[in-house]
C-alpha positions as CSV (number, residue, x, y, z in Angstrom):
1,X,-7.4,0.5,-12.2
2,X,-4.0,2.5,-11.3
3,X,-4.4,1.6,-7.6
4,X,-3.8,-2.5,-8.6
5,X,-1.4,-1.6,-11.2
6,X,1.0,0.3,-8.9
7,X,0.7,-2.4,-6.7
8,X,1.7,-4.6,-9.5
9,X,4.4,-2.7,-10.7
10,X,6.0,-2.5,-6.8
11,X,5.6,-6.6,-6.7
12,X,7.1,-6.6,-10.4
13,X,10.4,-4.4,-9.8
14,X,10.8,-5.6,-6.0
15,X,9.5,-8.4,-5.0
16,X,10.7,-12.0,-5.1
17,X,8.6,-14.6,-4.9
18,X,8.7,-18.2,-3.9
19,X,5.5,-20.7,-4.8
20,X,7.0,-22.9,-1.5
21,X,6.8,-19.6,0.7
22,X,7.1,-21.9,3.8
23,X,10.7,-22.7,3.1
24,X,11.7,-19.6,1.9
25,X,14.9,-18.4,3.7
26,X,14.7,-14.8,5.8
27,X,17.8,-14.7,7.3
28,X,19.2,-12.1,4.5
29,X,18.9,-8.4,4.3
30,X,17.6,-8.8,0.8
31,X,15.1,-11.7,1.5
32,X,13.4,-9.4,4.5
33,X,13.0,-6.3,1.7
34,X,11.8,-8.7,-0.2
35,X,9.5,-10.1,2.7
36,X,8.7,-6.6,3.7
37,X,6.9,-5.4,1.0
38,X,4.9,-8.8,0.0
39,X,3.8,-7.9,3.9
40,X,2.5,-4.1,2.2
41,X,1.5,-5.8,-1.2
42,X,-0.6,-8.5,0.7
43,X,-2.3,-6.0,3.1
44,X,-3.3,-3.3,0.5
45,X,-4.8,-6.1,-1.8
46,X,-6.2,-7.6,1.6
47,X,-7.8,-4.3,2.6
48,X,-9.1,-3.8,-0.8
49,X,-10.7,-7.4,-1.2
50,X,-9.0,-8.3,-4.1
51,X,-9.7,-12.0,-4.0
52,X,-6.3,-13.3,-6.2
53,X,-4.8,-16.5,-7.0
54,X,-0.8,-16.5,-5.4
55,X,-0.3,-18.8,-7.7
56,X,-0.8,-17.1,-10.7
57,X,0.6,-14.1,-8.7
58,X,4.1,-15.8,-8.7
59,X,4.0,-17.1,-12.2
60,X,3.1,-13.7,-13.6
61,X,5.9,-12.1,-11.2
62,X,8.3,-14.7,-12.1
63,X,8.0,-14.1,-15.5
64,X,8.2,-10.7,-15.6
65,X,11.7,-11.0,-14.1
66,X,12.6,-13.8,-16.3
67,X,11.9,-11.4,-19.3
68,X,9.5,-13.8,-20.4
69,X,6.8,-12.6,-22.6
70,X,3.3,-12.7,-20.6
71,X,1.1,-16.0,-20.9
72,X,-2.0,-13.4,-21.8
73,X,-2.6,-10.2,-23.6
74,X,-3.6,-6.8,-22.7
75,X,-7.0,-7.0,-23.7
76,X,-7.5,-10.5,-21.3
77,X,-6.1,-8.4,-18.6
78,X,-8.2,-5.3,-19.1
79,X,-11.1,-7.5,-19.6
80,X,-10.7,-9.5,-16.1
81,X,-9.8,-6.7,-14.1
82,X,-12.9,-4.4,-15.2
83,X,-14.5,-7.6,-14.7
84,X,-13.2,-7.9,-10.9
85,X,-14.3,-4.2,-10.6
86,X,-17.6,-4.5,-11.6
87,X,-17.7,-7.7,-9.2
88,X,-16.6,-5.8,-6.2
89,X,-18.7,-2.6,-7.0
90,X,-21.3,-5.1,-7.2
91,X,-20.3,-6.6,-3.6
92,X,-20.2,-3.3,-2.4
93,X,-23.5,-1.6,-3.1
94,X,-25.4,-4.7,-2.0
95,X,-23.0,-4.8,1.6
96,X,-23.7,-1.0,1.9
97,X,-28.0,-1.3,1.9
98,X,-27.6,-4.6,4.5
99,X,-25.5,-2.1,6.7
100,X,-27.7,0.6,6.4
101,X,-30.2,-1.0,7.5
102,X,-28.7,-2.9,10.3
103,X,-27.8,0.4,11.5
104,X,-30.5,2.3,10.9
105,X,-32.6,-0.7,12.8
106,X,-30.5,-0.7,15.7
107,X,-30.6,3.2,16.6
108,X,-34.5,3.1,16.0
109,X,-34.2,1.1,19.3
110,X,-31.7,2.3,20.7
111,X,-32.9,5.9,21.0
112,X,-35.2,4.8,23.9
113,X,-32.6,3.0,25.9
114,X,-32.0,5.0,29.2
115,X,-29.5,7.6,28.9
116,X,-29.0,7.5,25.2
117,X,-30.2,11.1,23.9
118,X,-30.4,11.7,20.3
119,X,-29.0,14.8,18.5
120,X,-31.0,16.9,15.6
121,X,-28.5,15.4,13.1
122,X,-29.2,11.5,14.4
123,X,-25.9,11.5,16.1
124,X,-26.8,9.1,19.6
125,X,-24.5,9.3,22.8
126,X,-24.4,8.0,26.2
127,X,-22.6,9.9,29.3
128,X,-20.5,7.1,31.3
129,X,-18.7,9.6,32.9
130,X,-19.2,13.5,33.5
131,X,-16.7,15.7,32.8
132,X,-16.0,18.6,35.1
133,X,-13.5,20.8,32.5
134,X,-14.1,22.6,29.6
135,X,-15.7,21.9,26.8
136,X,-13.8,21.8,23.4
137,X,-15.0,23.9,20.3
138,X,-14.7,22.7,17.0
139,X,-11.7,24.5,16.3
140,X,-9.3,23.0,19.8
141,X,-7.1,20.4,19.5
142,X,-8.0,18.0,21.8
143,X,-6.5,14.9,23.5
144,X,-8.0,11.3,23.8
145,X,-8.5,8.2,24.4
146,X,-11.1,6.0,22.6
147,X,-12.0,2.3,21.2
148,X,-14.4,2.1,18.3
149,X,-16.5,-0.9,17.6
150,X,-19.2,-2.4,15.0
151,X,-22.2,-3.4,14.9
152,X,-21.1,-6.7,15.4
153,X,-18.7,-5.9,18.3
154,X,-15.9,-6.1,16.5
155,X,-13.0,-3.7,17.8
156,X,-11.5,-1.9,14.6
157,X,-9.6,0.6,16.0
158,X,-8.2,1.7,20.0
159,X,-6.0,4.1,21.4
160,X,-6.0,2.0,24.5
161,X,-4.7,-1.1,22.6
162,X,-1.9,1.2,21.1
163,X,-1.1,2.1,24.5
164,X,-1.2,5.9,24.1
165,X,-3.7,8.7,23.7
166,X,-4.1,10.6,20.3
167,X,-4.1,14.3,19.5
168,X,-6.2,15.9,16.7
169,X,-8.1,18.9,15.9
170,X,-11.4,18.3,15.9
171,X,-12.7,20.0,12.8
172,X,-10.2,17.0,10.9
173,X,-12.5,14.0,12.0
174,X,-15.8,12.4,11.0
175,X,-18.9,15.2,11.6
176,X,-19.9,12.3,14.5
177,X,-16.9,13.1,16.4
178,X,-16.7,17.1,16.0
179,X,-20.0,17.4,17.1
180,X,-20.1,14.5,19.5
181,X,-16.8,15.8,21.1
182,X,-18.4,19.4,21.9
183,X,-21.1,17.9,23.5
184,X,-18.3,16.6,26.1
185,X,-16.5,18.2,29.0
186,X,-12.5,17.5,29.8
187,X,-12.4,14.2,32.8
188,X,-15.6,12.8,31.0
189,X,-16.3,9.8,29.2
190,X,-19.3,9.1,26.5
191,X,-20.4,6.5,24.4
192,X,-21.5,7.5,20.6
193,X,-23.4,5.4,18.4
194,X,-22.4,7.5,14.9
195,X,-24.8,6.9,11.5
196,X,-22.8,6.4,8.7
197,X,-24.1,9.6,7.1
198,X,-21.6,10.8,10.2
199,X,-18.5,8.5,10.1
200,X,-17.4,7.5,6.7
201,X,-20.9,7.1,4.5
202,X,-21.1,4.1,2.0
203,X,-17.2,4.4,0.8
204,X,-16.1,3.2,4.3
205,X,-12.5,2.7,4.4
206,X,-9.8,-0.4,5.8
207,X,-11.4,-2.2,8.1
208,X,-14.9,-0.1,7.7
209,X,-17.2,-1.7,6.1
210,X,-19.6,0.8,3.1
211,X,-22.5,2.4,5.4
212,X,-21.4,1.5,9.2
213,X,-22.9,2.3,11.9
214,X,-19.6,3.0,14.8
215,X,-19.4,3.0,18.3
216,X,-17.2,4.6,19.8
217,X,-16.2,5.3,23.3
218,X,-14.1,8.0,24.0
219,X,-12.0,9.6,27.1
220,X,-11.6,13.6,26.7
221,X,-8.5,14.0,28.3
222,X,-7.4,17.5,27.3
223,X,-7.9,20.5,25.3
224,X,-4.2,20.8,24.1
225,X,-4.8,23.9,21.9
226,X,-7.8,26.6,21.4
227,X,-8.7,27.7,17.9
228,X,-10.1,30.9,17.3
């Protein structure tokens, strides 16, 4: 499991830890390092589910730093963190089939809603706006601004609350957006409803659940560069 042990070894070589965190004192340069990366610790192990006892966390920490010898062996570590593994992959698989088929329920009925149309590859969209520019290729850069939602509404990622548009090319995206993004022209505005087969399948990824269905509403604002 290298990802949790690096994560580990960053919390073991630089990160001081308090089991009263509410009176811990931030007002040195060390103690906001220090602050700083149990902020990137907490979040990786956040977006990765790993359910942990802080507890334990600081003892372990604490002890290592101590030079005190650990309160378990190797082979009870190995055994509980395969045995986390298996728990999540568990999780997982079982979350992955429930989204599937709340998504694949939902665009069986939302293929006959006025104004959706429905691609050969499953890819659904919806014009709110129509463009009068060009149309990109799947080789331009282009220039946007989107929010992207799901199933349960749930916003998980905006240009508009970052307060800028974004630049990519559009052959570096999920297949739902290079294709959906040709379909557009510059000044227009659609609404995508993207399989998961299309966005990012059953691995997902932070803040993704395995096998989501996205929306996504998206502003093409320019075609900053043309491929060949």
């Amino acid at each position: 499991m290298k990802k949790h042990l690096l994560v580990a070894a960053l919390a073991l070589t630089a990160f001081s830890c308090n089991q009263e965190s509410t009176n811990v004192d931030l007002s040195s340069d060390k103690a906001k390092v220090s602050y700083a990366i149990g902020q990137q610790i907490g979040h990786q192990l956040k977006s990765e589910n790993v359910d942990v006892d802080t507890k334990a966390l600081s003892a372990s920490i604490q002890d290592v730093i101590a030079g005190k010898e650990s309160r378990i062996s190797m082979d009870e570590m190995r055994a509980a963190m395969q045995k986390m593994q298996e728990g999540q992959s568990q999780k997982s698989s079982a979350e992955g089939v429930a989204n599937k088929e709340a998504g694949d329920k939902f665009l069986a009925a939302n293929k006959s809603k006025t104004g959706v149309k429905t691609t050969a590859s499953g890819l659904q969209y919806e014009v709110m706006t129509e463009g009068k520019g060009k149309s990109p290729k799947a080789t331009d850069t282009v220039k946007v601004h989107y929010k992207g939602t799901l199933l349960d509404g749930k916003t998980f990622d905006s240009s508009y609350d970052r307060g800028e548009p974004v630049e990519f090319p559009l052959n570096g995206v999920i297949r739902g957006w290079t294709e959906g993004l040709q379909l557009m022209k510059v000044g227009g505005k659609t609404r995508f409803f993207i399989p998961a087969d299309l966005a990012y399948g059953v691995q997902g990824r932070p803040g993704i659940p395995p096998n989501s269905l996205l929306t996504f509403e998206v502003e093409l604002l320019d075609i900053k560069k043309t491929g060949k």
